[in-house]
Structure formats: structure tokens, C-alpha cells
C-alpha positions in Angstrom: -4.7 89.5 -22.6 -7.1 88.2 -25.0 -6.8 88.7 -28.9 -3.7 89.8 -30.2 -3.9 92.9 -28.7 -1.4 93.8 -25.8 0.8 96.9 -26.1 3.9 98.8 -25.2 7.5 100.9 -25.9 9.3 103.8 -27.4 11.3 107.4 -26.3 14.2 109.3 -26.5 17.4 109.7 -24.6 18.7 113.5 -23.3 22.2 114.3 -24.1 23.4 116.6 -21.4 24.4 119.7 -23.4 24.1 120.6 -27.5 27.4 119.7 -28.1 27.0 116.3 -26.5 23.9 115.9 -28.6 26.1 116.7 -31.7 28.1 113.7 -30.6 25.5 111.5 -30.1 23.9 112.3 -33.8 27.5 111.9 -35.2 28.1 108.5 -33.6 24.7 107.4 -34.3 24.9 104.9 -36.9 28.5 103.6 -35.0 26.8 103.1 -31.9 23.4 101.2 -33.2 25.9 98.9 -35.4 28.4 98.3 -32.0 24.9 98.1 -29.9 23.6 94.9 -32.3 27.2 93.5 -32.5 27.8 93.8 -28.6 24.4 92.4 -28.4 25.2 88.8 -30.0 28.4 89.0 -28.4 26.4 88.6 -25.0 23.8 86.2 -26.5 27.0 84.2 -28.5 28.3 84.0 -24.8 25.4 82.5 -22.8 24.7 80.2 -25.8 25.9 75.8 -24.2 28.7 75.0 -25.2 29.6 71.6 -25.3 32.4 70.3 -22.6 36.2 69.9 -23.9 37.5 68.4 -21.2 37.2 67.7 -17.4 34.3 66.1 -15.7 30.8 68.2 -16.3 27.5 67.4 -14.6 24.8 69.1 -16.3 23.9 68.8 -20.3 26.1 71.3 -21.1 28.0 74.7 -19.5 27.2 78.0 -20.2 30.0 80.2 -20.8 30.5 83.3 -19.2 28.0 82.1 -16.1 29.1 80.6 -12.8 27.7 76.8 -12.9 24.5 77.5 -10.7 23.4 80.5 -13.2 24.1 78.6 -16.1 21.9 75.6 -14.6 19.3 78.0 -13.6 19.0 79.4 -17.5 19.5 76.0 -18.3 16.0 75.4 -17.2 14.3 78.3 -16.8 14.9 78.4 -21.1 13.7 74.7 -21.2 10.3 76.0 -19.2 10.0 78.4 -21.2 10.0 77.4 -24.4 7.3 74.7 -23.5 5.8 77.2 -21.4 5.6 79.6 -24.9 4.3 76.8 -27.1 1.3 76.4 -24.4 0.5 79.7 -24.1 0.8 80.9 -27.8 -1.9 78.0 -28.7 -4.0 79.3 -25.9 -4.5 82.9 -24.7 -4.4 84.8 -28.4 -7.8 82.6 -29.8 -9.8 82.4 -26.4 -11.3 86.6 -27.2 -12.1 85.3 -30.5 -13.8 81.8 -29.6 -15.7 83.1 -26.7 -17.8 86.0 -29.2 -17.9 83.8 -32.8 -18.1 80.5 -31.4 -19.9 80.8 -27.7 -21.7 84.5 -29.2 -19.9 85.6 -25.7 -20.9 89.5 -25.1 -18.3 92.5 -24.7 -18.6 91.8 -21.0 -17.9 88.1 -21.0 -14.1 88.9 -23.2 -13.9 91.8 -20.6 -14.0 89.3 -17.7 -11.6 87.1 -19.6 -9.2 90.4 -19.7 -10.0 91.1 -15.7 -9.2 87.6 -14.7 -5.5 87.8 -14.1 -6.0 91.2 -12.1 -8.3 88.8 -9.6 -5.6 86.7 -8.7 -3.3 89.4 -7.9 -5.5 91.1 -5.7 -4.4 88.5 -3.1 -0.7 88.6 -4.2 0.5 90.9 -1.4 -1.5 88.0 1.1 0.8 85.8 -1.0 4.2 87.5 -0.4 3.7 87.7 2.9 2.4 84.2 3.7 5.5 83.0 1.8 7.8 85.9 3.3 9.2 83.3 5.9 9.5 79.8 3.2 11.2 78.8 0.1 9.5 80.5 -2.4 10.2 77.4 -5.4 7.4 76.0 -4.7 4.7 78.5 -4.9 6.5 79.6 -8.2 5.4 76.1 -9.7 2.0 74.9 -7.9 -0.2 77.8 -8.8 0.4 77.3 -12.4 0.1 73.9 -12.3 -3.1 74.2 -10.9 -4.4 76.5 -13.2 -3.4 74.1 -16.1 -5.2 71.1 -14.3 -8.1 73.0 -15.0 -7.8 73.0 -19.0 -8.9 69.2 -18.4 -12.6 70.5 -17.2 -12.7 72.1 -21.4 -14.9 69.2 -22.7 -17.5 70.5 -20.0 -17.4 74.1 -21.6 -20.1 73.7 -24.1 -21.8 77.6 -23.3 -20.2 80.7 -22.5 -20.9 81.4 -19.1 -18.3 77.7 -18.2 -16.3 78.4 -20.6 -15.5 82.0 -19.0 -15.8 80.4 -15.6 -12.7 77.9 -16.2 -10.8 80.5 -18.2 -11.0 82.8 -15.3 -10.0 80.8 -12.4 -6.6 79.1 -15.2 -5.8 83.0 -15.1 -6.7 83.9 -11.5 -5.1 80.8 -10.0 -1.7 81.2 -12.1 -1.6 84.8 -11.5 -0.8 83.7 -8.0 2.7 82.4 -8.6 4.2 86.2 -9.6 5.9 87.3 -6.0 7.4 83.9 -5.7 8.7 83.9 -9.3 10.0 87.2 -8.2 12.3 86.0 -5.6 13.3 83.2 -7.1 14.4 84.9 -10.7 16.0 88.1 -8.5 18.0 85.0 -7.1 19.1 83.4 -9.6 20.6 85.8 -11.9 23.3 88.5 -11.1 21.7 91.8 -11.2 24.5 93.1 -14.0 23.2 90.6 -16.4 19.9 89.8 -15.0 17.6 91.9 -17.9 19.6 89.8 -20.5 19.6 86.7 -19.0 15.8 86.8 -18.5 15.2 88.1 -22.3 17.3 85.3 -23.2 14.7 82.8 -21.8 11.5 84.7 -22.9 13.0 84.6 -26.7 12.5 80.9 -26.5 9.2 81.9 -24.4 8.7 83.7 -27.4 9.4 81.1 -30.0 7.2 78.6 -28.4 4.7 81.0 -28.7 4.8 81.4 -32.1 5.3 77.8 -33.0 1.7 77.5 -30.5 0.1 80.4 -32.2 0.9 79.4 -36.1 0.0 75.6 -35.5 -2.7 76.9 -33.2 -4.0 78.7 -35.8 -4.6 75.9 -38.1 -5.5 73.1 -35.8 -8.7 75.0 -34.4 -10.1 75.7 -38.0 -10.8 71.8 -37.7 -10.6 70.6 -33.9 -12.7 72.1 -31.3 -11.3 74.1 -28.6 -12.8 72.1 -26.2 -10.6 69.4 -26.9 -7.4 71.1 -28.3 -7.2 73.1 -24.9 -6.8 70.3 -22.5 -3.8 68.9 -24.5 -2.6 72.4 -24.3 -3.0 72.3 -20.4 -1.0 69.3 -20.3 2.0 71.0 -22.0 2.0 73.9 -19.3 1.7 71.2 -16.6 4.9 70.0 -17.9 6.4 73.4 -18.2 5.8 74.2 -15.1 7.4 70.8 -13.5 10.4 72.1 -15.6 10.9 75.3 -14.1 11.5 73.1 -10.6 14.8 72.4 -11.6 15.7 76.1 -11.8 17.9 74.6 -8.3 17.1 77.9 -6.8 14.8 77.8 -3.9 15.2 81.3 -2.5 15.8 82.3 0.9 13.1 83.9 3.3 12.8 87.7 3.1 14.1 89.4 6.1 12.7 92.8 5.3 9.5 92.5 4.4 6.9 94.5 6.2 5.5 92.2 9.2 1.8 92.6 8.2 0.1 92.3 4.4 -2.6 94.3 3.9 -4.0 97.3 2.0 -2.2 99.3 4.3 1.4 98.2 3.6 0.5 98.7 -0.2 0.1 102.6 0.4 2.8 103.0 3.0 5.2 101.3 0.2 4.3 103.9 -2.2 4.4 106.4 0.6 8.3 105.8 2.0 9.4 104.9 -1.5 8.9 107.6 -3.7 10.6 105.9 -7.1 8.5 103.0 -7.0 5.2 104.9 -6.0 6.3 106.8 -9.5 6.9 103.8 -11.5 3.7 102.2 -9.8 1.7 104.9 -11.0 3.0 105.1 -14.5 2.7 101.3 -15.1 -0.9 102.0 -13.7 -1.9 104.3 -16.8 0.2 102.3 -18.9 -2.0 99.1 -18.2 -5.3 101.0 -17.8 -5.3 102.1 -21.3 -3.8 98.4 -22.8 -6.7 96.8 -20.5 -9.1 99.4 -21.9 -8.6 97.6 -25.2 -8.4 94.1 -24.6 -12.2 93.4 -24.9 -12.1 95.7 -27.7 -9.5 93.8 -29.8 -11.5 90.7 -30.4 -14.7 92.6 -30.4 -13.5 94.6 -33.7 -11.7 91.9 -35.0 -14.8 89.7 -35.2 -17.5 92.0 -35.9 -16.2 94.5 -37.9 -13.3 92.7 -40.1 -14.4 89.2 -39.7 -11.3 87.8 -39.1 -10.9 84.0 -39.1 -8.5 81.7 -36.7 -6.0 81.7 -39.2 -5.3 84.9 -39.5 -5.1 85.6 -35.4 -2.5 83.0 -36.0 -0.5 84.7 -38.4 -1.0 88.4 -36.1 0.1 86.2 -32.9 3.2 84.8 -34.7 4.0 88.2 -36.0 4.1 89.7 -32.8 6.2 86.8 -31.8 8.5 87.1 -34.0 9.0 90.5 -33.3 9.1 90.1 -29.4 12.2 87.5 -29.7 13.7 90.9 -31.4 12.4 93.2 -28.7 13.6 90.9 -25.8 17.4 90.9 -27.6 17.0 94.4 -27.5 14.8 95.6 -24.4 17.2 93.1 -21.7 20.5 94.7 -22.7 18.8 98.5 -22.8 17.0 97.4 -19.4 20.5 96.8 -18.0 22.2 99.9 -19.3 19.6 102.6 -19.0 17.0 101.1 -15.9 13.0 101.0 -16.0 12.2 104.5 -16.5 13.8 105.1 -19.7 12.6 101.3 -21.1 8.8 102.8 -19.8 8.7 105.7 -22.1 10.4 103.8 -25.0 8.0 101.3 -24.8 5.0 103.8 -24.6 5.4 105.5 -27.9 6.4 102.1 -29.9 3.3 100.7 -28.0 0.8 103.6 -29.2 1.0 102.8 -32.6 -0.8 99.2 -32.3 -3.7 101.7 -31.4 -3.7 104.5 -34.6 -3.2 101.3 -36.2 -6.4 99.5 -35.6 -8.2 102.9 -35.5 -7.7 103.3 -39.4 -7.9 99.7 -40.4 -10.1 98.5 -42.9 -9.0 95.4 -43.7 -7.1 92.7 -41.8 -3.8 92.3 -43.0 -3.0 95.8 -41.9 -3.1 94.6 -38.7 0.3 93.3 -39.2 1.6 96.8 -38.6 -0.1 96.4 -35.7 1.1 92.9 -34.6 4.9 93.7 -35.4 4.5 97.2 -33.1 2.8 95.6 -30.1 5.4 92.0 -30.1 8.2 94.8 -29.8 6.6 96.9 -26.8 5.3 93.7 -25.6 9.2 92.7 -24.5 10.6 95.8 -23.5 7.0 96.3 -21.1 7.1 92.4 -20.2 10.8 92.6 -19.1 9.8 96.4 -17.3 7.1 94.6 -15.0 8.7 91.3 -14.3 12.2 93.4 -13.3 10.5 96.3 -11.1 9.9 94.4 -7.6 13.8 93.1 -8.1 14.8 96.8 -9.1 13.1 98.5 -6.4 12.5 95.7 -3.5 16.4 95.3 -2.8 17.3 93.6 0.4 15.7 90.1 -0.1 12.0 92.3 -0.6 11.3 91.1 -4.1 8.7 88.7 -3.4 6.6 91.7 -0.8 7.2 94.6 -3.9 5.9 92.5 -6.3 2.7 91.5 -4.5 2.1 94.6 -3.7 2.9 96.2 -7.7 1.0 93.4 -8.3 -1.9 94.2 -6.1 -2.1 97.7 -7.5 -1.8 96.6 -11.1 -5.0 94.6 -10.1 -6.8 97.8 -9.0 -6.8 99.0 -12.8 -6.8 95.4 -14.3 -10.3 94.8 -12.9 -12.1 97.5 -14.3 -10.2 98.3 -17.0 -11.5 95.6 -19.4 -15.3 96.4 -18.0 -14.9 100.3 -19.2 -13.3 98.9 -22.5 -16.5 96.8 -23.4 -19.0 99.5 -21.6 -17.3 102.2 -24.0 -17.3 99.6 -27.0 -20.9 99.1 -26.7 -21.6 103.2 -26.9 -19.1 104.5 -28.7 -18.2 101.9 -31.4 -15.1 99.7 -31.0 -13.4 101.9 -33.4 -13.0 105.4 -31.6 -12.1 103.4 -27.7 -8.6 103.0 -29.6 -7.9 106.5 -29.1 -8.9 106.9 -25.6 -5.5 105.1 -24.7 -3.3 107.3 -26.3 -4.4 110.2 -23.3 -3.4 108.0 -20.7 -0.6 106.9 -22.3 0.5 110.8 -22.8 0.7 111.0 -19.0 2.4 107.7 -18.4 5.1 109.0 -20.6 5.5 112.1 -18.2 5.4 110.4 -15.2 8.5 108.2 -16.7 10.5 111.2 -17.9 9.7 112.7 -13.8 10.9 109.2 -12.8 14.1 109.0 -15.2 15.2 112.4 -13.3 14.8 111.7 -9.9 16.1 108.3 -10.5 19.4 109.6 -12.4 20.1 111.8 -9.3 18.9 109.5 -6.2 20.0 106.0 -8.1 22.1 105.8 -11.3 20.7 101.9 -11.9 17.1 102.9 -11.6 17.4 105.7 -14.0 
């Protein structure tokens, strides 16, 4: 996504009768306190702990976790964290250097935005080339690819290269999702498995921030062209990392035989939760895609914002997203994708009302703080589906095929973003969201009811 615009979260929980809604308004300040302490309890628990005694052959043990879950954190958090630094540095200033420094037009940041959806156009081609193989592999090589390519910066001296390399880094890496899939869904017990991965994306998340604040600074001085290639070589390393996850995968054994189109519909057609949750993701990233030419585009032109300040935004959100992910993995666990979708929907839509009143940029910190909260609970939402809903070693075939039909809105989402932009004024698209959004929020309250009554964990 470029700029620091993204989106996502907030909703409401039904109590089954008035008197149980009593109880719940009663208890209400008792349960948030035992939520937050239960919460570090868990985190306290996964934290290493250095060995008393015995012989130990890792860095440290995890307590709580059998050895191979705690060595697949292990690395998955040292990833990560690199992983974060890399990215924060990166993806929130390429919007804003493609239209101040490159003059790039609404349709060159909305090709930026589209990019990623390219790449998972061909992910269902992916999980089923990779249905029969260890999947470790083409969890790592696609991104490391993509990160080679930061190297070719130096060349990127007009905008048409520099969108060229930006879009094959994000259509390239994009690549590596229904392997990840597998791989994650196999290395973490499904009872912890939202907490465990928020407990890696908070150091994603703190990287990130550290990337985006020194970021920030170091491009008011050094030119992208050669701060981005160092960059690249970071997310090489992360990647290489992330190999020693130890958890290769096993071949799916019930995954459709053919990849195509087809299988994508009859997916949604047999399953009716995920064709539910497929379709209210779809709005949900429609209207976030929508924006994400529009971010930069109003940032720039209309409050002339300088690399410093997308700096301090990006580390705000951050910050705010290593809360969200504390918060968004133990409420994934509990209450399942459904009830996370809507939450994240109404804390997502004021990023939005935000930006449509602003008239200066340090309100944009409202903003910031909103969308690094939603970001979590949405990024934690999308990465758990395929392992919610593809049960039976099928993770890596449902999430190339969520993946492919996330692609048929990512692509022309940005375009109809900057095309609306140009006619309307930055300023009014933000609203246009906020309709899609209202039916995305229906569709999850449909979902949370058929889920609760055909299966309790996807509810």
C-alpha cells in the first residue's frame, strides 16, 4: 500500500438475551482489565527464557511451546523484525517519491497500489504447482527475488523505471503467500496460532517503525535511489532468516487436482463460509485500494507534507499496530474472523472521516493511530483465513485462490481511486469507502451467524 494509508477494524459483540447483556455491561470494566492481564500472561509465557539446567540446543526455549514451535517463533520473530525494519524504510515513502520527486501521475501511484494484486493473480497456479512439494522454499525465493531487484534503483532516474522495478519487487513477492500459508498453518497449533503470529508481526511491527522513523530522516538527505538498494539487502537477509523456520510442510492431499478460474468459483460455490468471508474481504479491500493512490496524492498536493512527517505517520501507525496485534491475535483466537472483520471495519473507517476533514498534517495522526490498529486485526484476518477455512492440509490451495480473488479488486481498485481523484478532488473519494465498507460489515454480521451455528471456531 503506498503512503501511510491502509485501513481496517471495529464492532460489537451480541449477548444472547437482555439480561445477559446486563451482565456483560456490569462486568465490563472486569473483563477488559482480566482481557489485558491474560493478555501479557500469554505474551509473558512465549517470551525465551534462558535454560536452568539440562542440555538445550537452540539460543534459548520458549516456555509454554513444544521445542519445534518454539524454534519456529524463534525465527519466524528474527525474520520479522528485519523483515519490518526493510519494509517500514520502503513501502510508506515510495507514493510520496514517485509524485514530488519523479512528478509521477495518479495513475503511476495507482499502478504502484495494483502491483501486489498482479502477482496474486497467478497464486492459485502457484498452490497448485506446489500442491505436491515442500512448500519452504517457495515461501523464501519469491521474496528474495523481489529484493534482488532493489539493486537495479540506481537505474531508476524517471518514473516510468522506477514504477517498473517497484511493480515487479511487489508482484514477484506477492508470489510467496500460499506457501507461507502452509508453512505458518504448520507450524503453529491452531489454539494459539492468532497469538503466536501477532507475537511475530509486533517485532514485524517494531522494525517497521524503527525503518519508517530513521527512514524518514535519512531520505531528507540521501536519494532513494541509493537508500533502497541497502534496503533490499536487509529483506534479502530476512528472508534467508525465515529458512530456518525448520518447517518444511507436507504436500496437500486435498487440494483440487486442477488450478484454474474454475476451481476459484467452485471453492466459493461448495464452501459457503468462505465464499462469505471472500466477499466481505473483497469490499473491504476495494474501498482501502480505492484510496491508496489517493493518500499520497492529497498528502502532497494538498498539505504538502514532507518525508519527515510520513515518517512520524508510519511510526505512529506502528506503534499502534504492535498494540493491535497484542490485542487482534488473542480476540482472533477466541471469537474467529467474522467478528475480528466487523471490528476492524468500523475502527478502520475513521482513517477515512479523518483525512476528509483535515486541514493540516498533524491531524493525520488521528488517522495514523486508527489505521496501525485495523491494520493488525485485518493483517492477522487475511493471513489466518486460508488456515481457518482450508482445513485438511488445503491451506496453500485456499489461499491462492482468496488470493486470486483479492487480485480481482486489487487491480482495479487503485485505477478507480486515481480516475475518481482526478474528477472529483482527492478530498470527497474518502467517503466513497465508507458505502462499501457499510456492506462489508453486513456480510460479516451474515457470516458470524451462520458461522456460530455451522462452526463455533469460525464464528
Amino acid at each position: 500500500m503506498t503512503g501511510v494509508g491502509g485501513v481496517w477494524a471495529r464492532s460489537f459483540e451480541e449477548s444472547p438475551s437482555w439480561r445477559a447483556a446486563e451482565a456483560l455491561a456490569l462486568e465490563a470494566p472486569y473483563r477488559r482489565a482480566k482481557t489485558v492481564r491474560n493478555t501479557l500472561q500469554d505474551w509473558r509465557s512465549a517470551l525465551p527464557k534462558p535454560p536452568t539446567s539440562g542440555n538445550h540446543s537452540g539460543m534459548f526455549r520458549l516456555t509454554g511451546l513444544s521445542k519445534p514451535v518454539a524454534h519456529a517463533l524463534k525465527w519466524d520473530a528474527i525474520s520479522a523484525a528485519m523483515g519490518g525494519m526493510s519494509a517500514g524504510a520502503l513501502f510508506p515513502f515510495l507514493g510520496v517519491i514517485l509524485r514530488r520527486d519523479l512528478n509521477g501521475s495518479p495513475y503511476l501511484i495507482a499502478m504502484l497500489a495494483a502491483a501486489w494484486s498482479v502477482g496474486n493473480l497467478f497464486n492459485p497456479l502457484m498452490a497448485h504447482y506446489i500442491r505436491n512439494r515442500v512448500k519452504l522454499p517457495y515461501a523464501i525465493w519469491p521474496l528474495v527475488i523481489s529484493r534482488v531487484l532493489l539493486l537495479l534503483m540506481p537505474l531508476a532516474v524517471i518514473a516510468p523505471t522506477y514504477v517498473a522495478i517497484i511493480v515487479l519487487v511487489h508482484a514477484i513477492g506477492a508470489l510467496a503467500g500460499p506457501a507461507y500459508a502452509a508453512v505458518i498453518r504448520d507450524a503453529y497449533p491452531v489454539e494459539r496460532r492468532g497469538l503466536l503470529m501477532g507475537f511475530a508481526r509486533v517485532l514485524w511491527v517494531g522494525g517497521a517503525m524503527l525503518g519508517a522513523f530513521v527512514g524518514g530522516l535519512v531520505l531528507e538527505d540521501v536519494s532513494y535511489r541509493w537508500v533502497f538498494p541497502a534496503l533490499g539487502v536487509l529483506g534479502i537477509v530476512a528472508s534467508l532468516a525465515f529458512a530456518r523456520i525448520g518447517v518444511p510442510a507436507a504436500p496437500d492431499e486435498s487440494t483440487p487436482h486442477k488450478a484454474s478460474i474454475l476451481d476459484a468459483f467452485r471453492v466459493l460455490l461448495t464452501d459457503r463460509l468462505f465464499a462469505l468471508y471472500a466477499a466481505g474481504f473483497f469490499l473491504w479491500g476495494l474501498g482501502n485500494l480505492i484510496l491508496a493512490p489517493v493518500y499520497p496524492v492529497f498528502q502532497v498536493d494538498v498539505l504538502k507534507i514532507s518525508n519527515q512527517w510520513v515518517g512520524y505517520l508510519a511510526t505512529a501507525a506502528s506503534g499502534m499496530s504492535m498494540v493491535g496485534y497484542m490485542y487482534w491475535g488473542r480476540y482472533l483466537d477466541r471469537s474467529g474472523p467474522f467478528r475480528l472483520m466487523l471490528r476492524v471495519l468500523i475502527i478502520g473507517a475513521l482513517a477515512p472521516i479523518v483525512y476528509f476533514f483535515a486541514q493540516g498534517v498533524p491531524v493525520l495522526m488521528i488517522a495514523a493511530v486508527a489505521q496501525g490498529f485495523a491494520m493488525a486485526g485485518g493483517d492477522l484476518g487475511y493471513a489466518n483465513a486460508a488456515m481457518r477455512f482450508g482445513r485438511r492440509n488445503a491451506a496453500a490451495y485456499y489461499a491462492g485462490v482468496f488470493a486470486f480473488l483479492q487480485a480481482l479488486r486489487g487491480i482495479p481498485g487503485p485505477f478507480i481511486g486515481a480516475a475518481l481523484s482526478e474528477r472529483l478532488g482527492p478530498r470527497l473519494v474518502f467517503l466513497i469507502p465508507l458505502v462499501l465498507w457499510i456492506f462489508s460489515a453486513v456480510i460479516a454480521v451474515i457470516g458470524a451467524r451462520m458461522a456460530a451455528r455451522s462452526s463455533p471456531n469460525l464464528d
